[in-house]
Every structure is written in C-alpha cells, then in structure tokens.
C-alpha positions as CSV (number, residue, x, y, z in Angstrom):
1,X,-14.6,38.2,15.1
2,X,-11.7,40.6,13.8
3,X,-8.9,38.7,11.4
4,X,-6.2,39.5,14.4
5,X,-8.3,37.5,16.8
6,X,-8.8,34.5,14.1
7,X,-5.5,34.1,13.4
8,X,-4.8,34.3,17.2
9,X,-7.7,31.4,17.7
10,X,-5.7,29.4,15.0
11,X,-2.1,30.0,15.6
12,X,-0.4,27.1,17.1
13,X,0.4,27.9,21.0
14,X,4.7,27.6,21.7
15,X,5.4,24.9,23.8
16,X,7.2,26.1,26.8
17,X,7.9,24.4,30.1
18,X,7.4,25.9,33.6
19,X,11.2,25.4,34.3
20,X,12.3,27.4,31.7
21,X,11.2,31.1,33.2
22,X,11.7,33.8,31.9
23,X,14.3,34.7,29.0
24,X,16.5,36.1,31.6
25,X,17.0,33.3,33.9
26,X,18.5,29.7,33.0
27,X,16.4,26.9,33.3
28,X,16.2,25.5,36.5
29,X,16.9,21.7,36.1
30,X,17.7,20.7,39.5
31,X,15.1,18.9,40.6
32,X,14.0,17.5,37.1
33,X,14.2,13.8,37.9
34,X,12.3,12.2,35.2
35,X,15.2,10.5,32.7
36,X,14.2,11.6,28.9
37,X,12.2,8.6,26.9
38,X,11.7,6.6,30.5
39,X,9.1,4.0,30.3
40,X,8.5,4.6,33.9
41,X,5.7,6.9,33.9
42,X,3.2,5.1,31.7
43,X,0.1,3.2,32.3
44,X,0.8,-0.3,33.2
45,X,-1.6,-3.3,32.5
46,X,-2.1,-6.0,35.3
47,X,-0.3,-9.0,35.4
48,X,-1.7,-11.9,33.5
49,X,-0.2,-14.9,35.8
50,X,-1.5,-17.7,33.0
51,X,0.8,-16.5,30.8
52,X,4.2,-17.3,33.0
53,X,3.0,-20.2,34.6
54,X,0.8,-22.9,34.4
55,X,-1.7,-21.8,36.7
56,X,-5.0,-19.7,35.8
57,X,-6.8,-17.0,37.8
58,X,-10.1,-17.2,38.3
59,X,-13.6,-15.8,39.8
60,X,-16.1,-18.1,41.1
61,X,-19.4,-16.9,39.5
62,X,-23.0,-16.9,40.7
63,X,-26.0,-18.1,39.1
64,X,-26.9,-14.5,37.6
65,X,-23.3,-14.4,35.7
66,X,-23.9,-17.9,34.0
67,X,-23.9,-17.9,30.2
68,X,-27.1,-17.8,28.9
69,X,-28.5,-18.2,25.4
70,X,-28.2,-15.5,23.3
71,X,-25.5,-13.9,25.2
72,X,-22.7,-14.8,24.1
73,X,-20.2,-13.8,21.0
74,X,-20.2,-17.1,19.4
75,X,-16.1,-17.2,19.0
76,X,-16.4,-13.8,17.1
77,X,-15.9,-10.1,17.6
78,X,-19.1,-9.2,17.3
79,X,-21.4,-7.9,20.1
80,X,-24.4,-10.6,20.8
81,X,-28.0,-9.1,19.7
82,X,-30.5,-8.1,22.7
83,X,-33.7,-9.9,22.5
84,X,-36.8,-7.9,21.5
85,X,-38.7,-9.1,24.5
86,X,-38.1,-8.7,27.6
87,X,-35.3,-11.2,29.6
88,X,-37.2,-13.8,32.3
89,X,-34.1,-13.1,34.6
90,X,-32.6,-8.9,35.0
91,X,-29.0,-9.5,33.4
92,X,-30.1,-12.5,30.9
93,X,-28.9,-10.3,27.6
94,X,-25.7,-8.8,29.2
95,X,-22.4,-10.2,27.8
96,X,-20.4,-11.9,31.4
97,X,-17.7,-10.0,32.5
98,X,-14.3,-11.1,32.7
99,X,-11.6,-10.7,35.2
100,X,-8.6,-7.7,34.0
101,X,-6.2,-10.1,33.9
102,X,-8.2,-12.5,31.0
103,X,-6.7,-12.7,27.8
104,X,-10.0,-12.7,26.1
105,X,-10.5,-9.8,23.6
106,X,-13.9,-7.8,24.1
107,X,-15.0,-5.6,21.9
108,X,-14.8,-2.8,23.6
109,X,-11.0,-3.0,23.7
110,X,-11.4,-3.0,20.2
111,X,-14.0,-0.2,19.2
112,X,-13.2,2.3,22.5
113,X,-9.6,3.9,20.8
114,X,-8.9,5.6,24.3
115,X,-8.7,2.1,25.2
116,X,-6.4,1.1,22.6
117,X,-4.2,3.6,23.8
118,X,-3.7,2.5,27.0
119,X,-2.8,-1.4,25.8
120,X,-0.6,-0.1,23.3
121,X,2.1,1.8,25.2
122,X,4.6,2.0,22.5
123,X,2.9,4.5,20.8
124,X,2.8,6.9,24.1
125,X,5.0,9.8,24.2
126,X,7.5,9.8,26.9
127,X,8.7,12.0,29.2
128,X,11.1,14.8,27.6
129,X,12.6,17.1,30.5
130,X,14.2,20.2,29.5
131,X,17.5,18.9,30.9
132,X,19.4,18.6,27.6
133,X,22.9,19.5,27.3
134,X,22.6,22.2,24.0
135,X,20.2,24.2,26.4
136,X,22.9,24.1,29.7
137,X,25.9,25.0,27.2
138,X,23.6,28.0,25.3
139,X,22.5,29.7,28.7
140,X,25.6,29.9,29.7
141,X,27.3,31.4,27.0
142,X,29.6,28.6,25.5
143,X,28.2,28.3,22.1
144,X,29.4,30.6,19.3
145,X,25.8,30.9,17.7
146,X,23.0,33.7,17.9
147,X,19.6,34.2,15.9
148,X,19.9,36.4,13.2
149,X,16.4,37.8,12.3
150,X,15.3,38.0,8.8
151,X,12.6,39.1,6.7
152,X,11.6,35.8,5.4
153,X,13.1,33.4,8.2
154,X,15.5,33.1,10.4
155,X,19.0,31.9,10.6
156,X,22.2,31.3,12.8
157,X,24.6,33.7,13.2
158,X,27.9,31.8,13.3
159,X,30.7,33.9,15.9
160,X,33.4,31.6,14.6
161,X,34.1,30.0,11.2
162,X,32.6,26.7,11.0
163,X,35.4,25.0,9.7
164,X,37.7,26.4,13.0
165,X,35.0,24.6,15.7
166,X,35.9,21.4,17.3
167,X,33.2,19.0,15.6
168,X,34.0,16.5,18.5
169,X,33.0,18.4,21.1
170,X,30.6,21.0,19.4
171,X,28.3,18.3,17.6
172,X,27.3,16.1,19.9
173,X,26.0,18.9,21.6
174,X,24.1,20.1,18.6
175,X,22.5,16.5,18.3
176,X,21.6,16.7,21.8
177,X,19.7,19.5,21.2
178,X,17.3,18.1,18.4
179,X,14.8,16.6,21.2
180,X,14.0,20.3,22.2
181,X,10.5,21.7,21.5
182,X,10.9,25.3,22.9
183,X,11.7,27.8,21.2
184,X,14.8,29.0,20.5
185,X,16.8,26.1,21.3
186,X,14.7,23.8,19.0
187,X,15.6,26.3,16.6
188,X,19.4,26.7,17.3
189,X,20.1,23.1,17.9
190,X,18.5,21.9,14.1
191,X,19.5,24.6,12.2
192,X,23.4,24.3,13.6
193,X,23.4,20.8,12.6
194,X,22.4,21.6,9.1
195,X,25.1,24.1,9.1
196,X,28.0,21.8,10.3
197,X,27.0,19.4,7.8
198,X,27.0,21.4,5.5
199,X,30.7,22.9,5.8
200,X,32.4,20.6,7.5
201,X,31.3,17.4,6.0
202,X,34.4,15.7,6.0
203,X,35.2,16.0,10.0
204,X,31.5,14.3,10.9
205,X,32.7,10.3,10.1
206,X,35.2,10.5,13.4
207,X,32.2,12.0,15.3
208,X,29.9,9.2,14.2
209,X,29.9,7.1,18.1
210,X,29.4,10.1,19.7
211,X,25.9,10.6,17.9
212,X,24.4,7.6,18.8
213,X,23.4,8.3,22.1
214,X,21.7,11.8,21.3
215,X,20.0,10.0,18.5
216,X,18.5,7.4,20.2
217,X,17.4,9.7,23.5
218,X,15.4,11.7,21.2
219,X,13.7,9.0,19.0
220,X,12.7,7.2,22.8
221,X,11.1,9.8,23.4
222,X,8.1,8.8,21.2
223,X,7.3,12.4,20.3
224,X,5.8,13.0,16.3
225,X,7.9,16.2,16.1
226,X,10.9,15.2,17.3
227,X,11.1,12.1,15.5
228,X,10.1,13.6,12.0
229,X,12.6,16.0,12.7
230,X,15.5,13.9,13.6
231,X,15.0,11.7,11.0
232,X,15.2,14.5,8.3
233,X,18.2,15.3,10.4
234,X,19.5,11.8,9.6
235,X,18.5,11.4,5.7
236,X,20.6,14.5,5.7
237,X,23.5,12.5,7.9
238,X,24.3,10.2,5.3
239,X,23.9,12.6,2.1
240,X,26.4,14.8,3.3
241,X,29.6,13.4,2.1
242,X,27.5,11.9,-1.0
243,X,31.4,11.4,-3.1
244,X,32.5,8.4,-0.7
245,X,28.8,7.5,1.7
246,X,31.6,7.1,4.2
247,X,29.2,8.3,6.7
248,X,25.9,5.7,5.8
249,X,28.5,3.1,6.1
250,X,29.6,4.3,9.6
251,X,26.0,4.2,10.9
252,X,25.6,0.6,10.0
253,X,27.3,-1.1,13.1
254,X,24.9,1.6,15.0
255,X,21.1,0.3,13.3
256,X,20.4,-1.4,16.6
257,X,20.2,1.7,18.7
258,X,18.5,3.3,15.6
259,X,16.2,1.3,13.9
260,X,13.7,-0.5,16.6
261,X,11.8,3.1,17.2
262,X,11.6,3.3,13.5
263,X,10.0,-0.3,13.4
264,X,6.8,0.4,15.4
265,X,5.9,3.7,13.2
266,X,6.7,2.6,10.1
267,X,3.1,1.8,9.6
268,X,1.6,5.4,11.1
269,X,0.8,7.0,7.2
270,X,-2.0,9.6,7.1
271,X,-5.3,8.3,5.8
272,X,-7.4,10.6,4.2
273,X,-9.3,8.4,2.0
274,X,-10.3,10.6,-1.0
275,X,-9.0,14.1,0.2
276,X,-6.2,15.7,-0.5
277,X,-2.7,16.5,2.4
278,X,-2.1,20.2,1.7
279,X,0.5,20.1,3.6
280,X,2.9,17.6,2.2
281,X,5.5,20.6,1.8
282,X,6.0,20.6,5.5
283,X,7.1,16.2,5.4
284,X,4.9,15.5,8.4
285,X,3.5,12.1,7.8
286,X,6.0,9.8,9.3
287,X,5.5,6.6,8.0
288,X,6.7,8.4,4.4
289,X,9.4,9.6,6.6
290,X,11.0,6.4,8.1
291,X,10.5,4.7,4.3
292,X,12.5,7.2,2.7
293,X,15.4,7.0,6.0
294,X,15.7,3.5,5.3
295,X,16.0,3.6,1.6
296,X,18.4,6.4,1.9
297,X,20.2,4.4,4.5
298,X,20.1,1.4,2.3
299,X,21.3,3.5,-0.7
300,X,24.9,4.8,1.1
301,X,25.2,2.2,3.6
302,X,27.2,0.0,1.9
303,X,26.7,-3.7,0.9
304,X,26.1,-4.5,4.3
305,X,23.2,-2.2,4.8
306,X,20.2,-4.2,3.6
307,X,20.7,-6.9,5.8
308,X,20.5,-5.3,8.9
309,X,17.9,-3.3,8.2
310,X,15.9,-6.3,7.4
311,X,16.8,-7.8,10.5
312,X,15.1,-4.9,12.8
313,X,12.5,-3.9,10.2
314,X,11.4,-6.7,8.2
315,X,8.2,-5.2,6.5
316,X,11.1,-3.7,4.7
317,X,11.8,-4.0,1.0
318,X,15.1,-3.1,-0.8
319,X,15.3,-0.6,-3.6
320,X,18.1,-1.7,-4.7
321,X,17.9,-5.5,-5.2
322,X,15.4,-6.8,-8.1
C-alpha cells in the first residue's frame, strides 16, 4: 500500500449531509422536520407501572420457571455458577427471566455496554438538521465574510470592519452557527466568533440574551464536537472583556439554560490507564473541558457565581474559596 492510499485510509471522512448538494445549490431545508436536540427520536424504555402506582405487573409462571437451587444470584450482581453435572429438569441452571418492565438489575444490563446505551439516553446524540440560521444567511449572500486560504491555515476574510457590523444582529447569527459540522460553515461560524470577540469586546455584554438560545440548541444536541467546541467558545466568552468580567457576570442569571448539559458530562474524562493522550493539544477530552468552563465561569462571574453553579452541578468545587 502506497503512502497516498494510507493517509487516504486514515484521514477522517467530512461530514456532509444529503441536503446540502452540491457547492452551487443552497441547502434544501424544506422538508427537514426534525427540531435540533429533540428527544423525540430516541429509544424509549417500557413503562414501569409499579413505579406510579401502587399496583405491580406480573407473569404467572410455570413449573419449569420456578426458582431452583443454585440458580439464583443470591442478592448480588454476580451471575449463579452452572453445576458440573448434568440438571434433573432441562432449564434447572438458567437464571428466571423477568418481565421488561421489572426493576430488577440483571447483569447483562450491566456487562452488555450496547445495552447501557440504550437505558442511558442522556448520553445519545440528538438530531442536528442542517436548518441553522448562519448557513440560510451565508448561502444567500448576507454575511460580509469569505475563506481566505493560507499556507498554514485558514482564515476569515472580513468585507467590512469589524467594529462597523451590528453585533446585535450579526452575532447571534454567528453563535447559531457553532452546532454546524460541515464544512465550511463550521469553519466560518467559529472562527467569526473568535474574531468579534476579539475586536469588538466591548459591544458583546448588550448581546448577552440573545446568545442563550443558540447556546443551549447546540449543547442539546449531545454531540462531543460541538459541545467541546462551544464550550471553548464560551471560556473565551467571559475572558474577553477580562478589565471589568462584565460579561461572566452577565451569564450568571443564564446558568440554567447552560449548565444542566454540562452536569451529565462532567464525569466523561479519557481513561487510558498507564498510556499516554498525544493529543491533548487539540482539548478533546471533555470532562477537562467543562472543569475548566466552570472554574473560568466561577473566576469572572462575580460573587454570585459559585452558588449557582453549585446548585446545577454539585460535584463541583470552588477554586476560589479555601
């Protein structure tokens, strides 16, 4: 195998979706339904009627489902031993089944992780259409930015000074685009935040209300690498007017729409045991991530900060108070 075909093998496939086409159409969102981080499309479990009521559903058994000796767990997770000789009745040594709907934990819902994904919805990804407003505004010409190609990367071309664009109107579109995945509005939509930020730091605190929404569409969407990347986009947020954290003390009031994502991954770190991440440049691991959001929104938030991150993630610790 030629060195052209291994890195070819290797490379990391573009996502693209069908309704995209090609680069000279505009993307054909008219029948795209689906609402961006809906909960409607994902596996649900049956409904466990014991747990709203006080009645119980059950199955009569038969003889041949009756426990046995030897056959059962003995209160524990661990799976009974089959006897070395052979059972007087056919299914003596199998474990009973029990009903979906049981609240009893077998062990293969805890060794089979395909199963665990499926009772642990949370951690799903959710549907993320290509409907978002960044791509409607860039196919049709109203955004003053274009890709200018370089020798080491890429970066915006900006039409119009920074400081002359309307952040209210222009930035919310921006942040709307940092839930794209295709290439180039993933591109566009990240790096022309980072650029507004940057030059026009003191226009972003009357903008703040408007960001929320965008914000919390993408981190509902569940996805790894749209979350790691907003919240880079968001450690960034709050360091950009780092004279007066006007802006970390802004977001505070907003924690509810922001935080409860960032409470069921705080936990997903890599584990490698003994080996080594090479590629901790790149700030993938997102459980790093979210710790170091929520110290650097405990850090310009204000007084008021600590306490309500504590309230929607209380693993959390402050790095501030002794």
């Amino acid at each position: 195998m030629s060195q052209a075909q291994f890195d070819l093998k290797m490379r990391q496939k573009h996502p693209s979706f069908v309704e995209t086409g090609s680069c000279f159409d505009a993307t054909n969102s008219t029948h795209i339904k689906v609402r961006p981080g809906g909960h409607e499309a994902l596996p649900k479990k049956d409904l466990d009627v014991s747990a709203f009521s006080f009645c119980k559903k059950t199955n009569r058994k038969t003889p041949n489902q009756f426990m046995r000796k030897h056959s059962g767990s003995g209160g524990t997770l661990c799976a009974p031993k089959k006897n070395e000789t052979a059972a007087e009745f056919p299914d003596e040594n199998v474990a009973p089944s029990y009903p979906p709907s049981s609240r009893r934990l077998s062990t293969d819902r805890v060794r089979n992780p395909k199963q665990r994904k499926t009772d642990f919805p949370a951690f799903m990804e959710r549907p993320n259409p290509p409907n978002t407003e960044f791509r409607r505004f860039y196919e049709r010409g109203d955004l003053p930015v274009q890709i200018e190609h370089g020798g080491c990367n890429n970066r915006i071309a900006w039409k119009v000074a920074i400081e002359k664009l309307d952040f209210h109107h222009y930035l919310p579109i921006f942040f709307d685009g940092l839930r794209e995945v295709e290439m180039p509005y993933a591109f566009l939509s990240e790096q022309g935040v980072y650029d507004m930020m940057q030059v026009g730091s003191s226009k972003i605190v009357p903008v703040i209300p408007q960001l929320i929404i965008p914000i919390k569409t993408a981190l509902n969407t569940r996805d790894r690498s749209v979350i790691a990347k907003v919240l880079k986009v968001l450690q960034a947020l709050v360091k950009c007017d780092h004279e007066q954290n006007l802006v970390g003390q802004a977001l505070v009031p907003y924690y509810r729409q922001i935080l409860p994502v960032l409470n069921i991954f705080i936990r997903k770190n890599e584990n490698l045991g003994d080996g080594m991440d090479y590629g901790q440049r790149k700030r993938g691991n997102l459980g790093g991530l979210i710790m170091e959001t929520l110290e650097a929104f405990e850090t310009y938030g204000g007084q008021d900060a600590f306490i309500n991150i504590k309230y929607f993630v209380p693993v959390y610790e402050s790095v501030i108070i002794n």
